[in-house]
KOLBA-366135 format. One record per residue (C-alpha): residue in one letter; x, y, z. Coordinates in steps of 0.1 Angstrom, whole numbers, padded with zeros to 4 digits, always signed. Example, Ala and Ser with C-alpha at 12.3 -4.5 7.8 and 13.67 -1.06 7.14 Angstrom:
A+0123-0045+0078
S+0137-0011+0071
This chain:
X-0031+0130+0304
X-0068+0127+0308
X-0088+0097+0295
X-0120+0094+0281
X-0143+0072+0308
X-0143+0042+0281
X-0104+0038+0276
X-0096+0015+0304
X-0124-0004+0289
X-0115-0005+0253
X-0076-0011+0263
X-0083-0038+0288
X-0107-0055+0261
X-0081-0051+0234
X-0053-0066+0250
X-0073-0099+0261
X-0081-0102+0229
X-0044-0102+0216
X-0035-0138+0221
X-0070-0147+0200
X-0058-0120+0173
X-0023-0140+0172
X-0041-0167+0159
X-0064-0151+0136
X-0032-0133+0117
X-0012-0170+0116
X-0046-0185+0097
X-0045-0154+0074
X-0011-0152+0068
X-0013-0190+0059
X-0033-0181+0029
X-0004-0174-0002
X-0027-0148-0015
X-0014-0132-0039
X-0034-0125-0063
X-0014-0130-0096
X-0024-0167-0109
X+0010-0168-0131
X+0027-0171-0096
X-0002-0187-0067
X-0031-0205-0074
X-0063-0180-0074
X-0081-0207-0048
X-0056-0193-0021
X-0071-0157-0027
X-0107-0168-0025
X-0096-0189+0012
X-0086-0157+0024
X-0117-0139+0010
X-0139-0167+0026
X-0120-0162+0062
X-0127-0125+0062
X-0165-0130+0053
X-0167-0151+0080
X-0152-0133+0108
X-0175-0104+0097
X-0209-0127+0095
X-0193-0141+0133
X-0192-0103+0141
X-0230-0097+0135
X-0222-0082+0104
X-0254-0084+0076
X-0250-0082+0033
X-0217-0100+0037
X-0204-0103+0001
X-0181-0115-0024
X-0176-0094-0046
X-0166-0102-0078
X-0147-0077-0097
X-0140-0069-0129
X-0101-0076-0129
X-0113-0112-0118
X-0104-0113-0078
X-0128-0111-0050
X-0134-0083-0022
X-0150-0086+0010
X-0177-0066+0018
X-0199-0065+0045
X-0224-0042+0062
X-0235-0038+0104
X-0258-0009+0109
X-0256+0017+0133
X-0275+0035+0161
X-0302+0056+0146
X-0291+0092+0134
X-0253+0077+0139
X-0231+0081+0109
X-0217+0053+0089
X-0178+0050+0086
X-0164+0023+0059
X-0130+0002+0070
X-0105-0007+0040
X-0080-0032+0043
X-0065-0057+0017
X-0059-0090+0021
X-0036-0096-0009
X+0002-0094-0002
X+0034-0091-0023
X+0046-0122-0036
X+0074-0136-0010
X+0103-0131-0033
X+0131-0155-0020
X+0116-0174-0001
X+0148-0193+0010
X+0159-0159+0020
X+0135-0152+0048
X+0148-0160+0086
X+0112-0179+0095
X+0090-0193+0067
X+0070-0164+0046
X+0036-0177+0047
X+0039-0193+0090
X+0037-0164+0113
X+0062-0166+0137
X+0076-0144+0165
X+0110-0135+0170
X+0121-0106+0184
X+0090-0089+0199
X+0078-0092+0163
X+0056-0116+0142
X+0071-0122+0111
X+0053-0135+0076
X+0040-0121+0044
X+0014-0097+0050
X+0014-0099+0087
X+0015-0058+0085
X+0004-0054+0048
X-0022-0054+0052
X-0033-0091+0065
X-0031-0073+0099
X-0049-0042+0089
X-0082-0065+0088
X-0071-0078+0120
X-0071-0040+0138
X-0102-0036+0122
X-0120-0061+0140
X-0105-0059+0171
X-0115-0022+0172
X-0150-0035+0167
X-0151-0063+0194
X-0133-0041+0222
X-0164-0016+0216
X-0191-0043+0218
X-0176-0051+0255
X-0173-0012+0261
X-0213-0008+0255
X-0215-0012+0214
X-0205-0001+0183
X-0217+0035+0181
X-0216+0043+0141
X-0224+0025+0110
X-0201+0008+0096
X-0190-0007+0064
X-0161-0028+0058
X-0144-0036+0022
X-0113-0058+0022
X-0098-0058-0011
X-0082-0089-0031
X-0058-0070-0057
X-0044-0038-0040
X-0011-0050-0045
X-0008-0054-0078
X-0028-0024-0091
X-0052-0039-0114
X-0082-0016-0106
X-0111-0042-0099
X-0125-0029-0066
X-0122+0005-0077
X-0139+0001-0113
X-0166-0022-0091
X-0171+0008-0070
X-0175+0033-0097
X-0204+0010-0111
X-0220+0006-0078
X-0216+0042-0065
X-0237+0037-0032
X-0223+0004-0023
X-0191+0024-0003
X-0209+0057+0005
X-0196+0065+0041
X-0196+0096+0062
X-0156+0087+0067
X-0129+0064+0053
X-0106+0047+0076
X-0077+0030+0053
X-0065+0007+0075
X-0034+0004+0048
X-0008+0032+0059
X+0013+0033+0095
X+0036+0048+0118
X+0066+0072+0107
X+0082+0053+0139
X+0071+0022+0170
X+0053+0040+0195
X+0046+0079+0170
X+0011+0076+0164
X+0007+0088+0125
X-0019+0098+0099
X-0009+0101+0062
X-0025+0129+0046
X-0010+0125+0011
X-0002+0095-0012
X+0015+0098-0045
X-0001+0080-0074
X+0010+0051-0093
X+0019+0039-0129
X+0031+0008-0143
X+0046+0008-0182
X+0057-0025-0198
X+0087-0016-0224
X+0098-0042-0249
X+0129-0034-0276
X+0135-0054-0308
X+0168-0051-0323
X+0171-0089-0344
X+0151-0116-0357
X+0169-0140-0335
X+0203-0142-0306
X+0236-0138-0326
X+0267-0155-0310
X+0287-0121-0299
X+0322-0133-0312
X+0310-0130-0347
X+0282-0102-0347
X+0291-0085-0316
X+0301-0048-0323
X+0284-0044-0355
X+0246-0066-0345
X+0223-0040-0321
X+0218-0056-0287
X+0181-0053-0273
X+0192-0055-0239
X+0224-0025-0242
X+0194-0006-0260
X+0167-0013-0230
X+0196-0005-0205
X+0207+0028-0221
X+0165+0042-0220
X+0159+0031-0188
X+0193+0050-0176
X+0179+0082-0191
X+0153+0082-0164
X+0178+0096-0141
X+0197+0128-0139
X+0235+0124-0126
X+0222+0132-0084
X+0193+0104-0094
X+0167+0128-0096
X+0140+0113-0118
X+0137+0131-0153
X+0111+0122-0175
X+0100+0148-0205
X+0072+0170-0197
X+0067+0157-0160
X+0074+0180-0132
X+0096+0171-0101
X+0099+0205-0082
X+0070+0199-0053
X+0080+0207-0017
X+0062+0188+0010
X+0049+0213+0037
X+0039+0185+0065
X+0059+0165+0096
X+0093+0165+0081
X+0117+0133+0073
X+0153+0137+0085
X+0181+0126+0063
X+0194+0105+0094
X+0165+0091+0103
X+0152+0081+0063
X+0192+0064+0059
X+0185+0043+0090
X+0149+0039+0078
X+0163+0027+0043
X+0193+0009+0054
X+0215+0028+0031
X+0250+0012+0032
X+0277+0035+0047
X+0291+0057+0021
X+0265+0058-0001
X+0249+0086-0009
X+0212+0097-0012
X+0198+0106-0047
X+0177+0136-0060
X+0174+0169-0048
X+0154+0187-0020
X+0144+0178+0014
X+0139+0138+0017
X+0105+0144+0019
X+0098+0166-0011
X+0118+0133-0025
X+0098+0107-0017
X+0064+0123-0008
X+0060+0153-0034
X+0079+0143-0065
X+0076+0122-0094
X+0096+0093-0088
X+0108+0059-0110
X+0118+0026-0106
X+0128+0000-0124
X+0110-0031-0111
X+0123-0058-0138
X+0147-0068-0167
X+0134-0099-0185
X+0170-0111-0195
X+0195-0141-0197
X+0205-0145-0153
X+0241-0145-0149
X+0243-0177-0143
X+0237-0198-0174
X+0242-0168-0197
X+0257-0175-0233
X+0277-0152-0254
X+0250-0135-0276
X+0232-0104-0290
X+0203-0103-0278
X+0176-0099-0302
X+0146-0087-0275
X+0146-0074-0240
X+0115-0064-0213
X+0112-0039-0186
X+0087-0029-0162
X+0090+0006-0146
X+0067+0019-0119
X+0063+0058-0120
X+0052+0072-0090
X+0033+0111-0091
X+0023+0132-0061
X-0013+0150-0061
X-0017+0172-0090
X-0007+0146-0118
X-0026+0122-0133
X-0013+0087-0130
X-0022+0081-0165
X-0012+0110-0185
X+0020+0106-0162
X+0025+0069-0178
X+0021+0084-0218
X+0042+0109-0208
X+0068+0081-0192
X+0059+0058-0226
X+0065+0081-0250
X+0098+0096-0231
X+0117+0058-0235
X+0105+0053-0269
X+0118+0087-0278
X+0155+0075-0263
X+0158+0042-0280
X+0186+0043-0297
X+0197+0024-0332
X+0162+0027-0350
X+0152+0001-0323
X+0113-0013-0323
X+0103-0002-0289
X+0067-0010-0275
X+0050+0001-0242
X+0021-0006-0221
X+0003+0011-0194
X-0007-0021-0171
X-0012-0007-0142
X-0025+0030-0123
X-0033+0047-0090
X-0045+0080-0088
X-0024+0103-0061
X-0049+0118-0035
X-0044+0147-0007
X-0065+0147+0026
X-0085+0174+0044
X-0063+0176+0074
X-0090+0202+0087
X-0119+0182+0087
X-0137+0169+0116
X-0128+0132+0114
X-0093+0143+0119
X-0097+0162+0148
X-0115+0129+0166
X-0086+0108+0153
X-0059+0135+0170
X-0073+0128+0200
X-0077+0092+0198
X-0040+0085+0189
X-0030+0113+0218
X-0054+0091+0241
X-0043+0056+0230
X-0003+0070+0228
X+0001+0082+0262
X+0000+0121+0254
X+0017+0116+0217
X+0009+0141+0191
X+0000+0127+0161
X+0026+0128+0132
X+0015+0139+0098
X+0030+0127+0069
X+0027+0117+0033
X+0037+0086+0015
X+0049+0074-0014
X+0032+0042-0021
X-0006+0046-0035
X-0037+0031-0028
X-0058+0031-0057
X-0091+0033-0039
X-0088+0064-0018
X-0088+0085-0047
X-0113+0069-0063
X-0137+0069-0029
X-0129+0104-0031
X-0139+0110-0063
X-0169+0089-0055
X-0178+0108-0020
X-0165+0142-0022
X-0176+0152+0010
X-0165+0120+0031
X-0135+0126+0051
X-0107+0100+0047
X-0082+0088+0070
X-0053+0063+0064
X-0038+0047+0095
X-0022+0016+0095
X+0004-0011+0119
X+0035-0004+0093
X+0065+0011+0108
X+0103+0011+0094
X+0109-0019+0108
X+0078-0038+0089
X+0098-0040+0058
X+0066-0045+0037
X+0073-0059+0004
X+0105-0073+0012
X+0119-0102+0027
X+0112-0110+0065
X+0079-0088+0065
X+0063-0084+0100
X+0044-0062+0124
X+0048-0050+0159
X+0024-0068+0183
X+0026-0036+0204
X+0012-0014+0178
X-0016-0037+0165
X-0029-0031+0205
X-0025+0005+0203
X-0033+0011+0171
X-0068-0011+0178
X-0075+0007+0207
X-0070+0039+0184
X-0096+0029+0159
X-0118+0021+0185
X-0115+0056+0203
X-0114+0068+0167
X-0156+0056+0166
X-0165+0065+0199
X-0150+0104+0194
X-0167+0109+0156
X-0200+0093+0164
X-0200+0117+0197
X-0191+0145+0172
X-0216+0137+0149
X-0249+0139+0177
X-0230+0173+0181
């Protein structure tokens, strides 16, 4: 295919770069950022935090920030100007990662990035520790192709993961702090290595604590056991009613009939993508993406109950639950969580005391596939991918920002790319990211700036 005069430059400049970029994600993924002080200290967060604003300040970057926030973490934010006339484009990535989970259970150390298999392995090395890491190697490859030719702002959040709202209820109060011409969520990724992608939709997100009172105490099950109502069979017999027999999710008064009308997701492919052991089937109804793309769907996160191991023989008096409920566009995350609350409290059975808390929300959001910024990013990923077409897709994870910086911006067009790909296995054990597509998907963003700011001078 044909290339633009500067991709040889950008491409070349991005991949001697790469071994410095190597580094750069081993310090980061160093950091145990996540930001939940129950779990990590909070001083880890604010390292990272402190990296970031200095790679930006190193960058030439002015108004770098801290940002405190009103859930009590810290975002990055920092400012380079443009070319007169040019437009301004912000960056989002976030540096806060899932906790490790088992941390005996990963092949290579969680928190050491390592490289094993044409991969680099550690927490958050493609969620989204490695989003910043695009982001600024997109910006140095266009300094050595002639300069950065757009505005740009870049806000790298410290509590995406675990959907407390901070940057986004810091945003609302400081409306003009973010305003961009376009969004590039650095947060997403590929349907597959090597398929350059764009996700157009995300469903939204709800968290709802659940506790159940039964007793005033544990009763030893040989001599209260049939007659004494156990907290935890309650707890287990609500949170089954979230499910129809197929696994379709079923909670009162929320729809679950939306068809997704993008890229499609084949069964094969999504079982391979999933790791679905042989012989088990799939649950719900529809295509797998109205599934898990355009319909409601929950999960139950956590039981707070005796482990197996150590257990006694009691009643229990009290049992917890936390249940994420995700919503595609159309719903609102937190009249979906009332309606979620008051659907479990309606099944507890026994006269049980139930109580429930929305913790947690992200609103669902749906892109402008027609817009202009998308038409310079299908031709930078075609460019960058050899001739690939770019892939359009939905997913079912949320972001909490993007629908707020749409809210916020109505007429900025918003793009979420990112270095995930089946293989990343964010959020679970032996996370990583494909070397290979944090080059191309650099050189992308790059192209990306070079295409909109030519757009822009019209």
């Amino acid at each position: 295919m044909d290339h633009s005069p500067q991709h040889a430059t950008i491409s070349a400049a991005v991949a001697a770069l790469m071994p410095r970029a190597r580094q750069e994600l081993a310090e980061l993924v160093a950091f145990r950022s996540v930001a939940d002080p129950e779990q990590f200290p909070a001083e880890e967060c604010d390292a990272a935090a402190e990296w970031i604003a200095r790679a930006l300040r190193a960058e030439g970057f002015g108004d770098v920030a801290l940002l405190d926030t009103p859930d009590g973490t810290r975002s990055v934010y920092g400012h380079l100007p443009g070319p007169e006339g040019a437009p301004t484009v912000l960056l989002y990535a976030h540096y806060d990662v899932q906790p490790p989970l088992d941390e005996a259970a990963w092949i290579s150390p969680p928190f050491e990035l390592t490289e094993r298999d044409g991969r680099w392995y550690g927490r958050g090395a493609a969620d989204c520790k490695g989003g910043v890491l695009m982001h600024l190697l997109a910006l140095r490859a266009l300094r050595v192709a002639g300069g950065v030719p757009v505005g740009v702002k870049v806000i790298a959040e410290g509590s995406e993961e675990q959907g407390t709202g901070g940057l986004e209820r810091y945003a609302e109060q400081h409306p003009e702090l973010l305003a961009a011409d376009a969004v590039v969520i650095g947060d997403t990724g590929n349907v597959r290595a090597g398929q350059p992608t764009v996700t157009a939709m995300l469903r939204g997100m709800v968290l709802v604590r659940v506790r159940v009172d039964t007793l005033a105490g544990n009763l030893h099950s040989g001599s209260f056991g049939g007659a004494a109502p156990d907290a935890l069979a309650a707890l287990v017999r609500m949170l089954g009613s979230l499910h129809a027999e197929d696994g379709s999710t079923t909670v009162d008064g929320l729809a679950a009939d939306g068809v997704w009308e993008g890229t499609a997701y084949p069964e094969k492919v999504f079982r391979e993508d999933a790791e679905v052991l042989d012989g088990v089937e799939l649950i719900g109804s529809g295509s797998v993406a109205d599934r898990v793309w355009a319909r409601p769907s929950a999960t139950v996160l956590g039981i707070d109950c005796p482990p197996v191991v150590g257990a006694t023989p009691s009643v229990q008096a009290s049992a917890r639950a936390l249940v994420s409920l995700r919503v595609p566009p159309g719903v609102v995350a937190r009249e979906a969580g009332e309606l979620l609350a008051e659907h479990l409290r309606a099944r507890a059975p026994w006269g049980a005391r139930v109580e429930t808390e929305v913790i947690g929300e992200g609103q669902p959001f749906r892109a402008d596939t027609g817009s202009p910024a998308y038409v310079s990013m299908a031709a930078a990923m075609r460019e960058a991918y050899d001739g690939a077409e770019m892939a359009m897709v939905g997913q079912g994870g949320s972001i909490p920002l993007t629908s707020t910086l749409a809210g916020l911006y109505p007429e900025a067009e918003i793009l979420l790319i990112g270095l995930s790909d089946p293989a990343a296995r964010i959020h679970a054990v032996d996370e990583s990211v494909s070397p290979a597509e944090l080059e191309r998907m650099s050189v992308t963003e790059a192209l990306f700036l070079q295409r909109y700011a030519a757009a822009a001078r019209g």
